[in-house]
N, C-alpha and C positions, 0 to 999 in steps of 0.2 A: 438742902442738898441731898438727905437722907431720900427723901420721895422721889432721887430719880433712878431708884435701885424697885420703885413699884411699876415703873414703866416696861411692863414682858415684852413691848412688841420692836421698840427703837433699843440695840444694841448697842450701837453705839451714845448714845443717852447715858446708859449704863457702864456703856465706858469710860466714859468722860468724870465719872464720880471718881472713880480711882484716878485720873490721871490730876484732878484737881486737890483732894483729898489729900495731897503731899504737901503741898503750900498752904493749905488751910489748916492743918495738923502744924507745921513749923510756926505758927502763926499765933497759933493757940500755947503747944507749949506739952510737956510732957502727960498733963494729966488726963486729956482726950487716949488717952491709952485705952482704958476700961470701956470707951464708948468704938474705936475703931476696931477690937477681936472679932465682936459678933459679926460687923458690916463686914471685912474682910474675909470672914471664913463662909459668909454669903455671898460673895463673888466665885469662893469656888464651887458650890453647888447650880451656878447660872449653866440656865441650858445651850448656851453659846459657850465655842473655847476660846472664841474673842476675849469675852471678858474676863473668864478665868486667867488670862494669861498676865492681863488689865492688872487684877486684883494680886495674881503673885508679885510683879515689875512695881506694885505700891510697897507691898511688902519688904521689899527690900530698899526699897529708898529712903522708907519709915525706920528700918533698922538700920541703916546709915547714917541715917541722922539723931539715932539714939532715942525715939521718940517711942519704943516699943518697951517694957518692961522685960525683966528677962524672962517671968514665967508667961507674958503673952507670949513670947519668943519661941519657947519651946513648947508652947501649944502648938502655935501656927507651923513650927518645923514640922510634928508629929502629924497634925492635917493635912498636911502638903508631900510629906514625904511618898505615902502612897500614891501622888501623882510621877513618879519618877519613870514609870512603867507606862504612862500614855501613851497614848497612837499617835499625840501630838507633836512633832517635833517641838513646837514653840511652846507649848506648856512644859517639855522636858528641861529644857535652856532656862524657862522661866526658874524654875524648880531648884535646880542646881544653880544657879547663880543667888539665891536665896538662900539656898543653903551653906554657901561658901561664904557670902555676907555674914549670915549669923554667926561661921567660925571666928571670921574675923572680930569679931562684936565680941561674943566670950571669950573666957579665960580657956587655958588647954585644959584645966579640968574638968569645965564643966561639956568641951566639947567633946571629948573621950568616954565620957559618962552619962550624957543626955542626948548628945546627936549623933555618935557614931551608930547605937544600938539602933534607933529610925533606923539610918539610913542602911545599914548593913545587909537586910535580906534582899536589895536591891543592887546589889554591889558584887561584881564576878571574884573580886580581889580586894583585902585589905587596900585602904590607902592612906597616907600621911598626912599630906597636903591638902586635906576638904576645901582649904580660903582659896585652891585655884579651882573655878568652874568646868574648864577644857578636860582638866585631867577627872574629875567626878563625871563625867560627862562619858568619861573616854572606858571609865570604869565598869560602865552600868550593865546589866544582864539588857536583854533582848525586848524589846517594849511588846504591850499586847498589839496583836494586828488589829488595823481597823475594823475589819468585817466582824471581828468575833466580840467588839465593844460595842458596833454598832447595834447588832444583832442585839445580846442583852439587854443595854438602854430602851430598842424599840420592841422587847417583850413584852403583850399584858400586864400578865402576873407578876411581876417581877419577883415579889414578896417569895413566891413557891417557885421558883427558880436560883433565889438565892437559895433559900431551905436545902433544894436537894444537891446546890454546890457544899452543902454545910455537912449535906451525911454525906455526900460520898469524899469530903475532905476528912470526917469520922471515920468510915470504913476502911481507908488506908492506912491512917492511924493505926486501926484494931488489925490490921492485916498484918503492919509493921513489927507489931510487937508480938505474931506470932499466932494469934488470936483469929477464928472463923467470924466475922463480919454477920452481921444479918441486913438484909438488903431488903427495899420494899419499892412492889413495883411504879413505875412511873408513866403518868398520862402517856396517849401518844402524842401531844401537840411536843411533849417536853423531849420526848423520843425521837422527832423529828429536827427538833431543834436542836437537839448533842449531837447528831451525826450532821447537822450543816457548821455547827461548832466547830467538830473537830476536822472537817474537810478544810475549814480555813485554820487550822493550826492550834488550836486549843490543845493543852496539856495539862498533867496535872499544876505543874506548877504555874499557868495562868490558871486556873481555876483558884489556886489561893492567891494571885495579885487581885483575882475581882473580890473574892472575899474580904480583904483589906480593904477595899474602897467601895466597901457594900453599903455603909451609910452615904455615900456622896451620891453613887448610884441610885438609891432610893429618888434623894430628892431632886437629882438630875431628872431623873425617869419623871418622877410630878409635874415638873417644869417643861418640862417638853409634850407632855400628853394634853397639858391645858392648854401651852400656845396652840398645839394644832387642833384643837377641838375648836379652841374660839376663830382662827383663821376658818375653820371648815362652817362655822354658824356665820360668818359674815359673807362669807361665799354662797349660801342659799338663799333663794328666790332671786336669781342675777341669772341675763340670759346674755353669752356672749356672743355678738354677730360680727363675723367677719365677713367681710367684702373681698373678690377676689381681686389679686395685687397682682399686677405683671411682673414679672420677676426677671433675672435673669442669672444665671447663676457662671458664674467665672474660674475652670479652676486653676489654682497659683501652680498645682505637682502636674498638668499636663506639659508634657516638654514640649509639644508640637508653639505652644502659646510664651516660648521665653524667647523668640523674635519678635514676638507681637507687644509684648512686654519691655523690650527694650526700644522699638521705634516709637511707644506710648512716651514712652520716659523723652527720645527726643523730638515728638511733637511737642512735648511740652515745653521744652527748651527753646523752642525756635516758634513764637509766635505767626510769622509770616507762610507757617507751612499747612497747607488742607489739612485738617482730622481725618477727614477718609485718605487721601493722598499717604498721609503719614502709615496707613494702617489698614492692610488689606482683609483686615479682618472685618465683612460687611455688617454681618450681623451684631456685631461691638458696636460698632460707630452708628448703627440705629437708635441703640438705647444711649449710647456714648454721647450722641446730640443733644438728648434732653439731661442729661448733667454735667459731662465735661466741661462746655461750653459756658454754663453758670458760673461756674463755680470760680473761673479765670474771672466773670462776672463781679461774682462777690467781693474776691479778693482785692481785687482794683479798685481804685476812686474816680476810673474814667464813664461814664455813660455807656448803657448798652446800646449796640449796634446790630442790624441784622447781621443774622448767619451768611454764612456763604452761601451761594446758592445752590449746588451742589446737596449741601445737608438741609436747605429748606425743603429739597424736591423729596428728600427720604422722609422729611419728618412727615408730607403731606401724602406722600404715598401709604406710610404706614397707618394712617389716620382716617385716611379715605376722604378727606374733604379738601376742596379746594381753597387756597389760604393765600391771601396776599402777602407781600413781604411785610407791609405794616403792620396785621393779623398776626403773622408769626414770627416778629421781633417782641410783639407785645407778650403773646403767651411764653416765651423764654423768659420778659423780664418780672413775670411774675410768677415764675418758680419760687416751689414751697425749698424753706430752707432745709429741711431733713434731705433732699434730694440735692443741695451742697454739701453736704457734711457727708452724705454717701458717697460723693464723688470725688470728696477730698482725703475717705476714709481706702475706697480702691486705690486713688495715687499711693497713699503710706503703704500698705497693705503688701504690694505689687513691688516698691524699695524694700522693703525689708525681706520679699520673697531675693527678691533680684542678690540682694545682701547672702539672704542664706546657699541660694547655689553657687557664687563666689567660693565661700567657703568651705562649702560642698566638693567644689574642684580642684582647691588647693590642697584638702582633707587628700584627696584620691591623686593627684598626682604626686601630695609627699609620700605615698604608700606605693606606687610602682615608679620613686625616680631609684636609682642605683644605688643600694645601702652605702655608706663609705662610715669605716671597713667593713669588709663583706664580711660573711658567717665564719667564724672558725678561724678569725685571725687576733694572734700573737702577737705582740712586741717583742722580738727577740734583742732588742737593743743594740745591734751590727752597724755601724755607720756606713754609711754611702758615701757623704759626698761632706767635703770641708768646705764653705762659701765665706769669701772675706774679703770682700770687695766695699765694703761699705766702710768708713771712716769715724763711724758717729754710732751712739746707743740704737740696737733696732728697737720701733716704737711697735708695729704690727705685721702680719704675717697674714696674707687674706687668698686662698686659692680661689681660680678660677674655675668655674662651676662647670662641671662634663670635659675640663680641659685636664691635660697635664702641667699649667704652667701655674704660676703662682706669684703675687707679689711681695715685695717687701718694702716699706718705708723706715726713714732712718731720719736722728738729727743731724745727720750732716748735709739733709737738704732733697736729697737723692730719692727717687724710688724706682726701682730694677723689678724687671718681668725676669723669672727662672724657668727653664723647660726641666719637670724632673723625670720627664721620660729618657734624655738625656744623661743622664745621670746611673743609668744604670748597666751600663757594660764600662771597659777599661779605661774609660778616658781618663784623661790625668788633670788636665785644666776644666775645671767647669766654668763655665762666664756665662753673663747674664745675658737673655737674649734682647729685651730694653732696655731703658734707660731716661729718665726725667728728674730735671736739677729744676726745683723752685728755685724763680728768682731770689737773686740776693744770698742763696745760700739757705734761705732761713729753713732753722728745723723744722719735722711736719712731727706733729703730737698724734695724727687717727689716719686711720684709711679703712675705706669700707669699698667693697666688690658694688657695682649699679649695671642695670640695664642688662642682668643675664651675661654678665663678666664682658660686657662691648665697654663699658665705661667705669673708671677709677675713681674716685673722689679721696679727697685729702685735705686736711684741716690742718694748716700753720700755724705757729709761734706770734707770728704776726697779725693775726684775727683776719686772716687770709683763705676762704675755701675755695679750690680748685678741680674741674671736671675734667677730666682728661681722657680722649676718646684713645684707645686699645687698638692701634694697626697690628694685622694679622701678617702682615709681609713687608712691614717699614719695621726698623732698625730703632726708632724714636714714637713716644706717642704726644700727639697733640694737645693742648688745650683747648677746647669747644666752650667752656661756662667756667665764671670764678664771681666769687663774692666776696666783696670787704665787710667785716663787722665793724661796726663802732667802738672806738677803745675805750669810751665813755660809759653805754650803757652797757655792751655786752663782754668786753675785752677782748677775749679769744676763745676759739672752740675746743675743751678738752679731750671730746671723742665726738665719736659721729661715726654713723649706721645706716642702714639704707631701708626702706619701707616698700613695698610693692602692692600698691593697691589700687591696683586693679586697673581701672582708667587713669589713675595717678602715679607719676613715681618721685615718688617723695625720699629726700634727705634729713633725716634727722639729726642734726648735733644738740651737745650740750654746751652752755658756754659759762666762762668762767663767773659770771656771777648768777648764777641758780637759772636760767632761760633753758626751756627746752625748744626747738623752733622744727617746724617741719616746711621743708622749702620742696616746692613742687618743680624736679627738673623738666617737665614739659612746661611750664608756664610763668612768668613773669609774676615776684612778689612772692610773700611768704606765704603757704596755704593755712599756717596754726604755728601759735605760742603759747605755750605753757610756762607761768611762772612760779617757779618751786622759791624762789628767796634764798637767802643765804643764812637763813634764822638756825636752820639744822644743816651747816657747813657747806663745804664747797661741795660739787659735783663732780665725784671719782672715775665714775663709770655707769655706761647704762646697759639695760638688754630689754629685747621685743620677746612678747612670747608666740611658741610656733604659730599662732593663727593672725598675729599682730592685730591682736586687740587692744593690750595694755604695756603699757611699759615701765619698769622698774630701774629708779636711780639709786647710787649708792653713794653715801656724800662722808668728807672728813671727819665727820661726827660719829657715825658708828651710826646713823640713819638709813632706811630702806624705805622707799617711797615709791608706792603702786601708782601710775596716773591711766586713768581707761580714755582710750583714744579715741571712741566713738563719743562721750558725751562731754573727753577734754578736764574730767576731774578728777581730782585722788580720791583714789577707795581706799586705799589702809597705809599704814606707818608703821612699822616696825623696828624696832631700836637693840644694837646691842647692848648685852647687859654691862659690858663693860666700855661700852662707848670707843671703840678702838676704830680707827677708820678702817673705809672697806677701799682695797685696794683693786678687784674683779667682783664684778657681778655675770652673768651667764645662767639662761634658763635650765633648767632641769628636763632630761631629756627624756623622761617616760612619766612624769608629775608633771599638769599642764599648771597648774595654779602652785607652785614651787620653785624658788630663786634657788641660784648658789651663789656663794658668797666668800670670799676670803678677806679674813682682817689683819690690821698689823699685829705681831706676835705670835710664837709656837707654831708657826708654820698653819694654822686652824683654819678648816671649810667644812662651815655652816651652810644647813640647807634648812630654810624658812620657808612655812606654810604661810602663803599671804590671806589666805581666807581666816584662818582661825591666828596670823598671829605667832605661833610655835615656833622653836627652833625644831624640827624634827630630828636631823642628824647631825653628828658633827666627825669629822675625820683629824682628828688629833695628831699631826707628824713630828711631836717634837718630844725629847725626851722627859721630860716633863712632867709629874702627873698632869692627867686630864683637868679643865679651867682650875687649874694653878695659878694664884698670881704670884705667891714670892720665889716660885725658882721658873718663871717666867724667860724666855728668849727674845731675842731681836728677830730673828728669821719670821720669813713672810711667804705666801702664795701670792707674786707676780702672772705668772699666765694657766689658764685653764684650756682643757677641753673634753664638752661633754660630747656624749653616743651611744650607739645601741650595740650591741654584739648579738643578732641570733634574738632580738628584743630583749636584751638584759641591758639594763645601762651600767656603764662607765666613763669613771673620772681619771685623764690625764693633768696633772699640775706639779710645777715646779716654781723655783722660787728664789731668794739670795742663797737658800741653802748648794746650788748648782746641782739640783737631783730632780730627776724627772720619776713621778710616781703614778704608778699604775692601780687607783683605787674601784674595785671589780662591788657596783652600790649592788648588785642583789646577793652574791653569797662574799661578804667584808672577807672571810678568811682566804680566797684564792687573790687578795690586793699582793702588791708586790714591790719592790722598789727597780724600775726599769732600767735607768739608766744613772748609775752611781756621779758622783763628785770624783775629779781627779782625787789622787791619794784620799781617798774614803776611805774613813775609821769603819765601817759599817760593811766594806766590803767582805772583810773575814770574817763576821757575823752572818748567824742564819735568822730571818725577820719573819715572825709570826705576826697574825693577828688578830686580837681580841676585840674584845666587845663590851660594853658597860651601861649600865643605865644610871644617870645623874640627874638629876632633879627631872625627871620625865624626858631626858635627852639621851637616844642611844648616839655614845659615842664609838667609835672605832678609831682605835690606836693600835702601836706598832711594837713589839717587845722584842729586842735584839739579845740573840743567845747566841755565846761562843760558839763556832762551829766547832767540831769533835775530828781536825783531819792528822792522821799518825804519818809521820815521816817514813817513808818506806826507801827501798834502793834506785827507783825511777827519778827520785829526787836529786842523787847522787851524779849523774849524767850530764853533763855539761851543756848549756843550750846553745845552738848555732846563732851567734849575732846577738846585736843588742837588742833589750828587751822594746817595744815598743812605747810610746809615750800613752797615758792616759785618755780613752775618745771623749771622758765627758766635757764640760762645760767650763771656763775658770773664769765665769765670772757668774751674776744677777741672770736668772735667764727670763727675759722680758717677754717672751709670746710663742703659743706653742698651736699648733693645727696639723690638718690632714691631708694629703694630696695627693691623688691616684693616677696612676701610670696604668703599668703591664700590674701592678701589686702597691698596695695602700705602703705610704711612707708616712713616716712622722716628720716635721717640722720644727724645730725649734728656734730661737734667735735669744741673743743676750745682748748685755752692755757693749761687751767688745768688739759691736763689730760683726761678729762671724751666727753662722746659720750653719747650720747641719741640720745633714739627712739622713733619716735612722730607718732601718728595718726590723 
């Protein structure tokens, strides 16, 4: 296995020694120690970062498994450490995750006293924690750019290039301490070379990270001058002839071609239709003849047949020869297959174009649709309007989109349309302006907005979902679509969302035992299920993120599961550290790859980087020290709402505690508490807010301080009438949104019943 580290010219050869070199080591046994230092610390001088990355990723699986002694150990740290600083991102990851392994591996003393010193001049900040990767990672000063590594590696000299990074790292030195420097002058090739240096960003302080990795440098720089020397000897006396190729060149970013590019797509759909008919684009479907056609060919187990005739007369016209149909069924059936695979390569090519201006458009209409709340708006916490017509817990609260009106479902069965334009001069009675009773009564558990607010969906107790079309001038809305689940496999649907994509419009719910299912409201049958299991609990709640690409569930476990919707599988897991279930999930409204999240206990919302993993923030509402467990609460965040103010984002949420909060994610201290608890111990309090960092978690909590108010003689004055009752909440408050009139309202709804509308 040694001699396939002699192989300069297959890479991956070379790779494959490290990747095997793990189970041959476990295999063997501790004493292959003394023979794998040298081969590993020959991986990182390969002139590939393939392999270099190879040779770290062995390294640490070798000291995982304890197979490394600990003064190989802290060799290979100190060799490696000066790669911290690569152009690489993946040898950087590689690097630190090595070195957080080796924390792991030793004692605290010997990691405070052998590895911290490595790793230090690499490090913006002291750090604690080296065993976690993310955070060494998060720590590191600024990597060399690639132009200015590149550059050195592909020096001649390199020898007299390191030299004169070595005096003029001397003469700063002698400069530092006060001392006139003696300088000697320098070639021009090396003169020419420090000012394209420093154009790309060279400073003193890379000039000493390449000093530190001036031996790897060396025999990098050897390793690359002889592959391309022997690459350049095997390349002489070779003459290469090419032949002129017809070509045709297609482009995907002309707009005039994204008609042409969608009738391509449904001629393709629709066998019985002309390729020229389908596609007035003449000069396409010339060359389009000699591969589209094939390729349907290929793909099929039916015999080929001649062309239409039509495309027999193009192909003979462009050819100039006269062809029978026999002639030219035959010369189609003997297409080279590269000229399949090209034609099957413009089909992909052409969906995934068609794919990106989709998202292109949805990109540019969420940016000119109507901010809600506009810029420069307030909660001043003022009720409008008392709604209590519902009999049963409200489950959701979902506005219609450009309208003023808004829904509500509830378990008493019911779901009521509200006008809150309505709602804002003196009327006394507010009533709903619909009205829909699921049969039977049964409670609905979700409701999500479909089809640009024409159509309702709702998900019952009874594994019951219901489409229900939206009249604009009827009093009642209809039922158009319903689906029964099976009580067997699926049960019932706990929530359910709506998907808009594009030619499709899909229903997504969750159902009570792990199924995610997307049902296509234009077409008969499910279009996709995803099965999450119930291994990591029930399904709490899910959310799409703004491009609906991937979707994120939150289950009773205290689990967070990413699924990507285009290829149907989970990309990451994320888990509380204390395993508390998530009762709201909800994307992050200025982080595209960031959940939000609330758990049972202390009122806490978590914001999780799904890429790396992280808790990033956490918003602590309880009084509690920050992740407390022994003075720990019951209170919870039941309803969210994220948004932008002016592009800042903020968090609306409230919860059993009946307080609606006002948490402002770019500057934490202007958060607020919006709309008190009746009789709130907190209202004679003035509420600050801080800031903390916990094990790499900035938290933001709330510090309540007596307010400072002196009794004066206005106090003394008698007030006319009874005092008024309390506006806020007296119970759970279960769901909270936005809904714009003449001026943006708040929404809230609770257990009891009642909905209020706040200003």
């Amino acid at each position: 296995m040694i001699t396939f580290l002699n192989d300069k010219e297959d890479k991956e050869l070379r790779g494959s020694f490290f990747d095997c070199i793990v189970g041959v080591s476990a295999y063997i046994g501790w004493h292959c120690s003394v023979i794998l230092t040298p081969l590993l610390l020959q991986g990182l001088t390969d002139c590939s970062e393939f392999v270099t990355t190879k040779s770290i990723h062995a390294m640490s699986a070798l000291t995982e498994l304890g197979l490394i002694t600990k003064p190989g150990l802290c060799e290979l740290v100190s060799e490696c450490s000066c790669f911290l600083v690569h152009p690489s991102l993946w040898v950087r990851q590689a690097v630190a995750g090595f070195a957080a392994t080796a924390a792991k591996t030793l004692s605290v003393l010997d990691v405070q006293c052998k590895i911290m010193p490595l790793l230090q001049p690499y490090m913006r900040y002291p750090l604690i924690q080296i065993d976690r990767p993310e955070l060494l990672l998060e720590s590191l000063v600024s990597p060399i750019h690639r132009n200015v590594y590149d550059n050195v590696i592909k020096y001649s000299d390199i020898e007299l290039l390191l030299d004169t990074l070595r005096e003029r790292q001397n003469a700063r030195l002698i400069a530092s301490s006060g001392r006139i420097p003696s300088y000697t002058e320098m070639r021009q090739s090396l003169k020419t070379l420090f000012r394209r240096l420093e154009a790309d960003g060279m400073c003193p302080s890379v000039e000493d990270y390449l000093l530190t990795m001036s031996n790897h440098l060396k025999k990098i720089h050897k390793h690359k001058t002889s592959a391309d020397a022997k690459h350049n000897k095997q390349s002489e006396g070779k003459i290469e002839i090419t032949t002129p190729i017809r070509t045709h060149v297609y482009h995907l970013s002309d707009a005039r071609n994204k008609a042409d590019l969608l009738q391509n797509r449904r001629a393709r759909r629709l066998p019985s239709t002309s390729p020229i008919e389908a596609n007035p684009n003449l000069e396409w479907n010339v060359v389009g003849a000699e591969i589209l056609p094939r390729a349907a060919e290929s793909s099929g187990s039916q015999p080929s047949t001649p062309p239409p005739e039509s495309q027999s007369a193009f192909i003979g016209v462009e050819h100039g020869v006269n062809m029978s149909v026999h002639e030219r069924s035959y010369i189609q059936y003997r297409t080279a297959n590269c000229s399949v695979d090209l034609g099957k390569l413009l089909h992909r090519q052409q969906d995934h174009y068609l794919e990106a201006l989709r998202s292109k458009e949805w990109a540019e209409q969420a940016a000119w649709r109507p901010q809600l709340p506009p810029p420069g708006w307030r909660l001043r916490g003022s009720l409008v309007a008392h709604l209590h017509e519902h009999r049963g817990p409200i489950t959701k609260l979902a506005p219609l989109p450009e309208t003023p009106f808004f829904a509500s479902s509830s378990k008493d069965g019911f779901i009521r349309i509200w006008d809150c334009s309505k709602m804002e001069g003196k009327n006394i009675a507010n009533r709903s302006k619909q009205s829909y009773r699921v049969p039977g009564g049964v409670s609905i558990s979700g409701m999500a907005v479909c089809e640009n607010g024409q159509s309702l969906a709702a998900a019952a107790d009874d594994g019951s979902i219901l489409v229900l079309r939206v009249e604009p001038t009827s009093s009642r809305m209809t039922l158009v679509q319903a689906r029964q689940l099976n009580a067997d496999e699926d049960g019932c649907a706990v929530d359910v969302q709506y998907l808009d994509a594009g030619p499709q419009s899909v229903l997504v719910y969750a159902t009570l035992y792990g199924s995610l299912v997307g049902w296509d409201l234009r077409a008969s049958g499910t279009s996709w299920r995803l099965e999450n299991g119930l291994k990591q609990g029930v399904i709490t709640s899910f959310c799409l993120d703004s491009h609906q690409n991937w979707i994120t569930i939150g289950t009773s476990s205290g689990y967070h599961i990413a699924w990507d919707l285009r290829f149907q599988l989970p990309i990451a897991t994320v888990e509380h550290p204390s395993a508390a279930r998530i009762r709201k999930v909800i994307s992050h409204p200025t982080e595209q790859s960031w959940i939000i999240s609330s758990v049972q206990g202390n009122n806490e919302i978590s914001m999780w980087n799904l890429e790396t993993g992280f808790r990033q923030i956490t918003l602590w509402g309880s009084n509690s020290p920050p992740f407390s467990k022994a003075h720990g609460n019951n209170q919870s965040v039941c309803a969210m709402q994220a948004g932008c103010i002016d592009r800042a984002g903020f968090l609306l949420a409230g919860g059993t505690d009946q307080r609606i909060r006002f948490w402002d994610l770019e500057s934490p201290t202007e958060s607020y508490l919006a709309i008190p608890a009746p009789n709130d111990p907190l209202i004679g309090n003035a509420l600050t807010y801080d800031r903390r960092l916990i094990d790499g978690t900035s938290v933001i909590y709330a510090v309540a301080q007596p307010s400072q108010i002196k009794a004066g003689k206005g106090d003394e004055i008698p007030r006319g009438g009874p005092e008024p009752p309390p506006p806020g909440h007296r119970d759970c408050i279960s769901d909270i949104s936005l809904c714009k009139a003449s001026q943006c309202f708040l929404l809230s709804a609770s257990r009891d019943g009642v909905i209020k509308v706040w200003k």
